[in-house]
C-alpha positions as CSV (number, residue, x, y, z in Angstrom):
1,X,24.5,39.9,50.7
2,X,25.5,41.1,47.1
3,X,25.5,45.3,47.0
4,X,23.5,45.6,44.0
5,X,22.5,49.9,44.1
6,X,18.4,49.4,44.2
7,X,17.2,50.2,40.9
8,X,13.1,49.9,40.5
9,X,12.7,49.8,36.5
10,X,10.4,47.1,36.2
11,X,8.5,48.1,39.0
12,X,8.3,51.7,37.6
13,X,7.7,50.4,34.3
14,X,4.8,48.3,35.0
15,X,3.3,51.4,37.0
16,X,3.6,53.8,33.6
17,X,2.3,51.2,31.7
18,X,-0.7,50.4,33.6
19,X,-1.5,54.0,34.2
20,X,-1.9,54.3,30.8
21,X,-3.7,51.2,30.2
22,X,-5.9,52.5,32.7
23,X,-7.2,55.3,30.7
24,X,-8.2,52.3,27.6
25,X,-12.0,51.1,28.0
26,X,-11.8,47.0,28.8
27,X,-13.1,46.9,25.1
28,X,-10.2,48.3,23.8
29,X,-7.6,46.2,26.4
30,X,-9.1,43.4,25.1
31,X,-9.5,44.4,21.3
32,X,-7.7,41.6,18.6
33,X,-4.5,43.2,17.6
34,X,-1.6,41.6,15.6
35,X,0.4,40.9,18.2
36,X,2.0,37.4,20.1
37,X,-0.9,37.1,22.6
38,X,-3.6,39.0,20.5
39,X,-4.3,41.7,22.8
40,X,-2.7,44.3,25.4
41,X,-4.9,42.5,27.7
42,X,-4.2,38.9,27.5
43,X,-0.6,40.1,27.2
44,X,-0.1,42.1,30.5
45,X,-1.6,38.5,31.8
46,X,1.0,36.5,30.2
47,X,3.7,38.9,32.2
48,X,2.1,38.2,35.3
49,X,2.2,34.4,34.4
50,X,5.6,34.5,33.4
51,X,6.8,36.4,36.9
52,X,5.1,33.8,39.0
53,X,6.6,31.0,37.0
54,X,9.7,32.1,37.5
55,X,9.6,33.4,41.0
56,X,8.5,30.2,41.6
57,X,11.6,28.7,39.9
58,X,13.4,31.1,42.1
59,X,12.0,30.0,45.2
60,X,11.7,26.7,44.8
61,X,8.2,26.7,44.9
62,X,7.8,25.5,41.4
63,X,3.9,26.1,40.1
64,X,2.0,24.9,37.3
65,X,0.9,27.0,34.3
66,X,-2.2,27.5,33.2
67,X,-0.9,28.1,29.9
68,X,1.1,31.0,29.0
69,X,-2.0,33.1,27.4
70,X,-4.3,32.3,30.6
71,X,-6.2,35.0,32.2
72,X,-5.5,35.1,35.7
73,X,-7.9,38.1,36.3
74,X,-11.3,39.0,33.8
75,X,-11.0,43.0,36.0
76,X,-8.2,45.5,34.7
77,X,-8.1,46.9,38.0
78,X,-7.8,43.2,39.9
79,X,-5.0,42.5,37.7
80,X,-3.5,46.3,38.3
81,X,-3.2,45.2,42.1
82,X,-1.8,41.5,41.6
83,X,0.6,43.0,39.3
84,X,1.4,46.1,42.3
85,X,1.7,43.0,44.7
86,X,3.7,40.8,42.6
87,X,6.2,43.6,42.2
88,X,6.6,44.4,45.6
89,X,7.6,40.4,46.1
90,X,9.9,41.0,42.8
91,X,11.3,43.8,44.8
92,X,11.7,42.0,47.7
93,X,13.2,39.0,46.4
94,X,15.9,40.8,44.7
95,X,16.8,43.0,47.2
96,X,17.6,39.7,49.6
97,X,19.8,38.0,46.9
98,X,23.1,36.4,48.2
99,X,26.5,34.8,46.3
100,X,25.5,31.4,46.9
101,X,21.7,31.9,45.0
102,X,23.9,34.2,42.2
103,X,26.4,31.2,41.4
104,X,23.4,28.2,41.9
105,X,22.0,26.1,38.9
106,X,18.4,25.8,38.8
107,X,16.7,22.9,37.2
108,X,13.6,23.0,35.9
109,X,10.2,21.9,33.7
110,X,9.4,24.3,31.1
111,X,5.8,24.4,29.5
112,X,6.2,21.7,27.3
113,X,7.8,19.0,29.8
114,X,11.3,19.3,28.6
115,X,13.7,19.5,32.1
116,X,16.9,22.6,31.7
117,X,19.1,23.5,34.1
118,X,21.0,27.0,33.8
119,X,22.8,29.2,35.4
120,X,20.7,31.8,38.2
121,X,22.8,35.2,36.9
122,X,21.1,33.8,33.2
123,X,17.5,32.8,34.5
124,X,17.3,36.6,36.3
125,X,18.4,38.3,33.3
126,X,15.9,36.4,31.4
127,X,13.2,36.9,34.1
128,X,13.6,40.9,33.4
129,X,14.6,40.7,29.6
130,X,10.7,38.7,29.5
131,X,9.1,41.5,31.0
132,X,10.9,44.3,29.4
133,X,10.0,42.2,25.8
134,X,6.4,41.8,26.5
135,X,6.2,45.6,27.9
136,X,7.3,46.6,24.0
137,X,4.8,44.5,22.3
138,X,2.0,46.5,24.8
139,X,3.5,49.6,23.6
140,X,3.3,49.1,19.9
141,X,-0.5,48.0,20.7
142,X,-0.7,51.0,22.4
143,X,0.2,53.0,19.6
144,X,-3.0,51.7,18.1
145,X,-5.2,53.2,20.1
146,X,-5.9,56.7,21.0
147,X,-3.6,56.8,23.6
148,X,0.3,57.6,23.8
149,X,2.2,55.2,25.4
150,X,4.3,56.2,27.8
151,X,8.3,56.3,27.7
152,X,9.7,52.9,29.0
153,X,13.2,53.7,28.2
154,X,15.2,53.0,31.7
155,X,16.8,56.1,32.0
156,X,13.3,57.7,31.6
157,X,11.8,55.3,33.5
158,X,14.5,55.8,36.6
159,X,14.9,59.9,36.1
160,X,11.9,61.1,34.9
């Protein structure tokens, strides 16, 4: 077992985030914006897509996409529990990391067909780095509404 201190970030990211979203009608989650995936809807999708993908990867339990700007649930409030669920696996999976997985390789079929193999240590920092990028482009939506996003810096995030 690797004695990494338990640090929840993500988790207590997503949960500010979506709080916030909550308080959006499904109109506005689902308005255009200029943004990557169009909307803060469509992009909290792409998130969840990109953490199965990976925890797939991870698990070797590699899964299709449905394409990176799918919608995996039409209700906020379906996706607000997949996403409470898929955190809680996150959680889990991190919290039973070992050497051995740290220092593996992990090969792979990307979107597009083309096979990679890199190292674990790079794929997990990616797999966080995804979500934290994503999280930002929701924010800056966010400051287009009505609403104030909330703080997502991590040492707001960890000690409020």
């Amino acid at each position: 077992m690797v004695n990494i201190p338990k640090v929840d970030a993500p988790y207590l990211a997503n949960c500010r985030l979506y709080d916030v979203c909550s308080l959006l009608s499904d109109v506005e989650l689902k308005q255009t914006r200029p943004a990557f995936f169009k909307s803060i809807y469509v992009t909290l999708n792409h998130i969840m897509i990109g953490d199965r993908i990976w925890m797939g990867r991870f698990t070797g339990k590699e899964m299709s996409s449905q394409g990176l700007d799918a919608i995996l649930y039409d209700k906020f409030e379906e996706l607000r529990a997949a996403r409470v669920l898929e955190d809680e696996r996150i959680t889990a999976f991190i919290d039973n990391l070992d050497d051995d997985f740290l220092k593996g390789i992990i090969t792979y079929k990307n979107n597009q067909g083309k096979i990679y193999s890199d190292p674990v240590n790079l794929l997990l920092a990616h797999f966080f780095n995804h979500q934290t990028h994503h999280r930002g482009q929701i924010h800056d939506m966010l400051t287009q509404t009505e609403i104030t996003p909330p703080s997502l810096d991590m040492h707001r995030v960890i000690s409020p």
